[in-house]
DOKE-904799 format. One line per 5 residues: number of its first residue (from 0); for each residue y, x, z of C-alpha. Coordinates in steps of 0.05 Angstrom, whole numbers, plus 5000, padded with zeros to 4 digits. Layout:
BEGIN
NUM = Y:X:Z | ...
***
This chain:
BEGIN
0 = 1127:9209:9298 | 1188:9220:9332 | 1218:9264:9282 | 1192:9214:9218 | 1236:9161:9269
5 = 1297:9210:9268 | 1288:9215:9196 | 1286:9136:9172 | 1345:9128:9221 | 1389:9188:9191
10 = 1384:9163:9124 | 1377:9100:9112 | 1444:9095:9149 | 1473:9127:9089 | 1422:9098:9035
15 = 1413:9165:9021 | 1348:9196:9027 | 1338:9271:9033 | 1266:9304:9019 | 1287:9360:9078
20 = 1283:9304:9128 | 1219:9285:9107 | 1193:9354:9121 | 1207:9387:9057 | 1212:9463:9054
25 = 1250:9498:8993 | 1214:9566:8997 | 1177:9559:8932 | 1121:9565:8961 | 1105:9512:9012
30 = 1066:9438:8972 | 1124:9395:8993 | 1086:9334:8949 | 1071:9290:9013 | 1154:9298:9031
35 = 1173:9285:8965 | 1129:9223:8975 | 1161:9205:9037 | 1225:9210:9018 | 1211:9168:8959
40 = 1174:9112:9002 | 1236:9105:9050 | 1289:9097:8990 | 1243:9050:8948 | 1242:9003:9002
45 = 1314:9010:9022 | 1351:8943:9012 | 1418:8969:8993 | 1443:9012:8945 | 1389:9080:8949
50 = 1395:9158:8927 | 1334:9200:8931 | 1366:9278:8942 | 1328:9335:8929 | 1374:9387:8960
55 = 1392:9460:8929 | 1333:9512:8940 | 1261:9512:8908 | 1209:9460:8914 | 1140:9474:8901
60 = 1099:9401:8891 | 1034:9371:8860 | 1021:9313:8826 | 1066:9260:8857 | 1081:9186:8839
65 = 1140:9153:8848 | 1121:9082:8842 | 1165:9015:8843 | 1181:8961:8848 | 1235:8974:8888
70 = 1275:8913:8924 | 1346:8926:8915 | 1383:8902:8861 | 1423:8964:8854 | 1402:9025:8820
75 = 1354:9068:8842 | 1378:9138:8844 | 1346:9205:8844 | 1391:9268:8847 | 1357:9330:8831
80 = 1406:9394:8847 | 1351:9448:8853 | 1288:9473:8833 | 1229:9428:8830 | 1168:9469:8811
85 = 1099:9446:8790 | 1036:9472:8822 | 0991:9518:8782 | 0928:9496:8818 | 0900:9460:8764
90 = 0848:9434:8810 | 0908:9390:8849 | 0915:9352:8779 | 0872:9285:8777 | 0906:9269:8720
95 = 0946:9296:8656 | 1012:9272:8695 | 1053:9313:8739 | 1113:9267:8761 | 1113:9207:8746
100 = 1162:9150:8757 | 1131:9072:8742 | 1154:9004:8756 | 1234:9010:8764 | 1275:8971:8736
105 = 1353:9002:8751 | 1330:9079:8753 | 1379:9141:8741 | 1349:9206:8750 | 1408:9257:8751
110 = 1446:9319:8793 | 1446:9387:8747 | 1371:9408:8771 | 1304:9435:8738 | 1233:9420:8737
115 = 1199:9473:8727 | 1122:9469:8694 | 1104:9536:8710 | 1078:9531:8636 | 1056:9598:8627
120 = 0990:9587:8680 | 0955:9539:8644 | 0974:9545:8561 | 0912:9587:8550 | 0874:9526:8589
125 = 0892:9487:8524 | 0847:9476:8466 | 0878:9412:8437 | 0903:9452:8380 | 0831:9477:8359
130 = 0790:9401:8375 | 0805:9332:8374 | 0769:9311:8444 | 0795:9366:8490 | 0818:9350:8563
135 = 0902:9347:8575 | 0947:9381:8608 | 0991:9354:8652 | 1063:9322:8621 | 1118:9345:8660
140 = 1168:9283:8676 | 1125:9215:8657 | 1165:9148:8658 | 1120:9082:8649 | 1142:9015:8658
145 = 1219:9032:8664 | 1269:8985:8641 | 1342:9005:8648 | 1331:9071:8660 | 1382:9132:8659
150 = 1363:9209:8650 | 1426:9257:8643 | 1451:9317:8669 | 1379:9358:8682 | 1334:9411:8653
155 = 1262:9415:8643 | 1240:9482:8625 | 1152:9506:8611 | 1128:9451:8619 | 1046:9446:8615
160 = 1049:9397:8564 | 1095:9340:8551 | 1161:9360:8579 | 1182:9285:8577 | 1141:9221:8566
165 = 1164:9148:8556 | 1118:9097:8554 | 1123:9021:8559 | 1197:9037:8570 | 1259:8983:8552
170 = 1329:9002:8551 | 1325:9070:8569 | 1387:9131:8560 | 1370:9206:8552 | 1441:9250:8552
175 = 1458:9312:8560 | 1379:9339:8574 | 1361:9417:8571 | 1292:9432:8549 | 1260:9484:8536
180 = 1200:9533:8530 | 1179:9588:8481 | 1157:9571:8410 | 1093:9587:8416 | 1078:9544:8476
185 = 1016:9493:8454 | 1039:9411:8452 | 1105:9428:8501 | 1132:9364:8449 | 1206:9359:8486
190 = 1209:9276:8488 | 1151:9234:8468 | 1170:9167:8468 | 1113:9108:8454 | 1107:9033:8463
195 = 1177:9030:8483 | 1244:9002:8462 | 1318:9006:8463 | 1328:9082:8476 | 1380:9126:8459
200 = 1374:9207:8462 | 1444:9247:8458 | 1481:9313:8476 | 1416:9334:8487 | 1389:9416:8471
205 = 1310:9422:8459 | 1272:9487:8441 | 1192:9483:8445 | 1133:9504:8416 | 1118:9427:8391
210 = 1155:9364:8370 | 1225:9370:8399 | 1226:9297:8395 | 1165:9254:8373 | 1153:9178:8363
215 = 1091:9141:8380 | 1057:9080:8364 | 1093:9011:8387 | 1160:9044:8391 | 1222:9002:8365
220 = 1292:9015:8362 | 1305:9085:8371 | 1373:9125:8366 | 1381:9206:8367 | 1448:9236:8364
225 = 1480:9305:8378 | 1415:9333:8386 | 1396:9406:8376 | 1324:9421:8368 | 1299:9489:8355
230 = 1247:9524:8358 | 1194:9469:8355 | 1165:9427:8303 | 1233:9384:8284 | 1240:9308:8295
235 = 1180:9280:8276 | 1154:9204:8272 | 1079:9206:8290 | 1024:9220:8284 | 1012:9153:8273
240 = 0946:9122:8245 | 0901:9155:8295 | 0867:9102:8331 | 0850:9027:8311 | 0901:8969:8331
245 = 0955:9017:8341 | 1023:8979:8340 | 1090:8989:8284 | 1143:9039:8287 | 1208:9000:8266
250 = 1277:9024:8271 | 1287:9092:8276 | 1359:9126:8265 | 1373:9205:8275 | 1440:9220:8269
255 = 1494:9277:8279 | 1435:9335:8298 | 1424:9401:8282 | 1355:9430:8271 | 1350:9508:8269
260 = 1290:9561:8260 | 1237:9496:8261 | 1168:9495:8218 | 1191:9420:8207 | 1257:9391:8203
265 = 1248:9313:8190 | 1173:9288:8189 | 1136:9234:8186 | 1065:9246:8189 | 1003:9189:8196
270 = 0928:9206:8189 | 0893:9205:8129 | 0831:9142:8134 | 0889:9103:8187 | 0877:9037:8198
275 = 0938:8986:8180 | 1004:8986:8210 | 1074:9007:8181 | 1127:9055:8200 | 1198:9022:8167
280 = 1276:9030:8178 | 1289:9093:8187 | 1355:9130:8179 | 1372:9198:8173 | 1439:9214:8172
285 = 1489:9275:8171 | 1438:9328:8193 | 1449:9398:8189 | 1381:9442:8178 | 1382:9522:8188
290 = 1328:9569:8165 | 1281:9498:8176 | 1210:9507:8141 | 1200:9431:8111 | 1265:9402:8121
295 = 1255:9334:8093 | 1166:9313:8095 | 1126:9258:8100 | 1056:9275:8094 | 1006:9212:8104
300 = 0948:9268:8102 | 0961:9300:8169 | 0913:9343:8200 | 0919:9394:8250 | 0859:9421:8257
305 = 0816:9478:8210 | 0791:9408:8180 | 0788:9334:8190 | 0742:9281:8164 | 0775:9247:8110
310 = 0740:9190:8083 | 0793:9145:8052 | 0866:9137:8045 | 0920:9120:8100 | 0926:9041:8111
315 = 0992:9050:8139 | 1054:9031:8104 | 1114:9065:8103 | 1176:9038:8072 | 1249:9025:8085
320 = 1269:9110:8091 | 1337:9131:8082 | 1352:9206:8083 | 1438:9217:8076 | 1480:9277:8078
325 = 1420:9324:8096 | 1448:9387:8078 | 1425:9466:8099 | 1372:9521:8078 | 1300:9524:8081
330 = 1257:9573:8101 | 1200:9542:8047 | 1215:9525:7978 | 1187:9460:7988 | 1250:9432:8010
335 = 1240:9354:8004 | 1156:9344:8005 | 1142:9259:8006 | 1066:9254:7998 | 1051:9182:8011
340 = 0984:9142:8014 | 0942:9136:7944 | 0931:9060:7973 | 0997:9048:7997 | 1049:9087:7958
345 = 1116:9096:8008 | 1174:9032:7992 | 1238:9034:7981 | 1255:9117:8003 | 1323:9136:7991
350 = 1353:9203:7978 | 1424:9216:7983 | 1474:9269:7979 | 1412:9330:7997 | 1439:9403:7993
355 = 1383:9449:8020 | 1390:9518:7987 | 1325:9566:7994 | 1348:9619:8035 | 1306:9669:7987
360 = 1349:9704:7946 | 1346:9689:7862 | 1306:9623:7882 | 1317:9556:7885 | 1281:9493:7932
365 = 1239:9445:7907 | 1222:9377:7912 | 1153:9337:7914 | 1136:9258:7911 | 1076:9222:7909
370 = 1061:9160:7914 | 1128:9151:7929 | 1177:9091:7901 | 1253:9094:7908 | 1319:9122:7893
375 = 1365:9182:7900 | 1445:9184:7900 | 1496:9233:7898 | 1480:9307:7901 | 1411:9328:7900
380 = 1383:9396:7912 | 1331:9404:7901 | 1333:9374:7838 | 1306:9303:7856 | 1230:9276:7851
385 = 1242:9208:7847
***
């Protein structure tokens, strides 16, 4: 007790809290999760301005929550300048969450360091890709209930699923963010984002065997620029559609990013049979695509699995797309694919100035539409389908 004492009195001198003085051990192998805790306890409660450190070295954790409100009005800081690593103990996971931050409003999570998901342990553990009901990993780095949040300046790399995970997030800032883990790595999607608003992603690298960024239900006003994704599945918008009551995508704009070596490039993808909702005002814009399989798809038939039960049409309408200045080759000939809903044909999609050569020598791209109303401008190759 005398130590925790010494500790409190050390640091909250300062505001600054530091996960060594809470007993934390940076040997990589030592479960520092009920430091880590500590540490965050002591900074949350701190009335003036407050900086969680996690000091150079390697920290082995499990599952930990760090869990506001916290009081002062000033932001709540975590600095991050070595190694966090996850625990490969599956049994230590309750939950599909590793860390998780939740109720902050003023949070800036920072410093130059890594979490690492120790990945590699538990892929093989995952069967989402073969059945619908399977049992989740755990997402690296969750944020729920965040609003003014900050994430800059760290790395995430193999993570177990979800590297990053917004959800019921407002006014949120992802820059300068390295991610990544090997292609083949199952659902390691880069940043999921859902039920959230107001967030910006730039200067930000991803490579992963999934989404490098992907859009969920009830998200609003999103902006990506100066990203580079690759490998992964591209920038995709869903899937949407897969359970009843889910809530609109609106306002989507992807801007200044580069997508390389990708089996997608831009996708929006809903299940087929969806119940109604819509997906509208998206903008594309000035994106370069290299050796990208699908550069340019919307496919309201998704299915990921050997085969899905598909007993009507999608109910959710998309409209209000603008793809500009996509330009680039493709590793597929189908270079621009739009297959929209038989009962709800895609409004108001807009192609202009597309140049994506097929990088297969003596052949040319191709472009699909249907159910698909709207207009293309300027150059278009492949020759356009609407």
């Amino acid at each position: 007790m005398a130590c925790a004492g010494a500790a409190d009195t050390n640091s909250s001198s300062a505001g600054e809290f530091n996960v060594m003085q809470y007993g934390a051990i940076a040997d990589g192998a030592t479960d520092n999760s009920e430091a880590f805790d500590a540490a965050w306890k002591a900074a949350c409660e701190w009335k003036g301005p407050s900086r969680l450190v996690i000091p150079e070295g390697t920290f082995l954790v499990g599952p930990v929550l760090f869990k506001g409100p916290c009081p002062s009005a000033s932001p709540m800081v975590v600095q991050v300048k070595g190694k966090v690593k996850a625990s490969t103990e599956m049994s230590k996971y309750p939950s599909d969450d590793w860390i998780v931050f939740q109720y902050v409003d003023g949070l800036v999570v920072t410093g130059g360091g890594t979490f690492d998901g120790q990945g590699a342990s538990a892929w093989s553990l995952n069967e989402c890709p073969k059945k619908a009901h399977c049992k989740l990993l755990p997402t690296s780095l969750k944020f729920s209930s965040i609003t003014n949040g900050e994430i800059r300046g760290i790395s995430s790399v193999d993570s177990k699923l979800f590297h990053i995970l917004l959800f019921r997030c407002k006014n949120m800032k992802v820059q300068s963010i390295d991610i990544s883990a090997p292609g083949d790595s199952p659902n390691t999607d880069g940043i999921h984002i859902s039920s959230s608003s107001n967030i910006s992603i730039s200067q930000t690298r991803i490579g992963t065997g999934d989404d490098c960024i992907s859009i969920g239900p009830g998200t609003t006003q999103v902006t990506m620029s100066n990203v580079f994704c690759g490998p992964g599945h591209g920038i995709s918008v869903g899937s949407l559609g897969k359970f009843p009551k889910e809530e609109d995508v609106q306002g989507i704009h992807v801007e200044n990013c580069t997508i390389s070596d990708t089996t997608n490039g831009l996708r929006i993808k809903t299940w087929a049979d969806s119940a109604s909702s819509s997906a509208s005002g998206f903008a594309y814009e000035d994106i370069v695509m290299n050796n990208v399989a699908n550069p340019i798809i919307i496919d309201q038939q998704y299915c990921p699995y050997s085969s899905c039960p598909q007993k009507g049409p999608s109910r959710l309408k998309i409209s209000d797309i603008s793809f500009k200045n996509i330009r680039g080759t493709t590793s597929s000939k189908g270079a621009v694919n739009l297959l929209c809903s038989e009962a709800f044909p895609c409004q108001n999609v807009k192609l202009d100035d597309i140049k994506l050569e097929y990088n297969k020598q003596g052949e040319t791209s191709t472009a699909s539409c249907t159910n698909v109303k709207g207009v293309s401008a300027g150059v278009q190759m492949p020759p356009t389908c609407l």
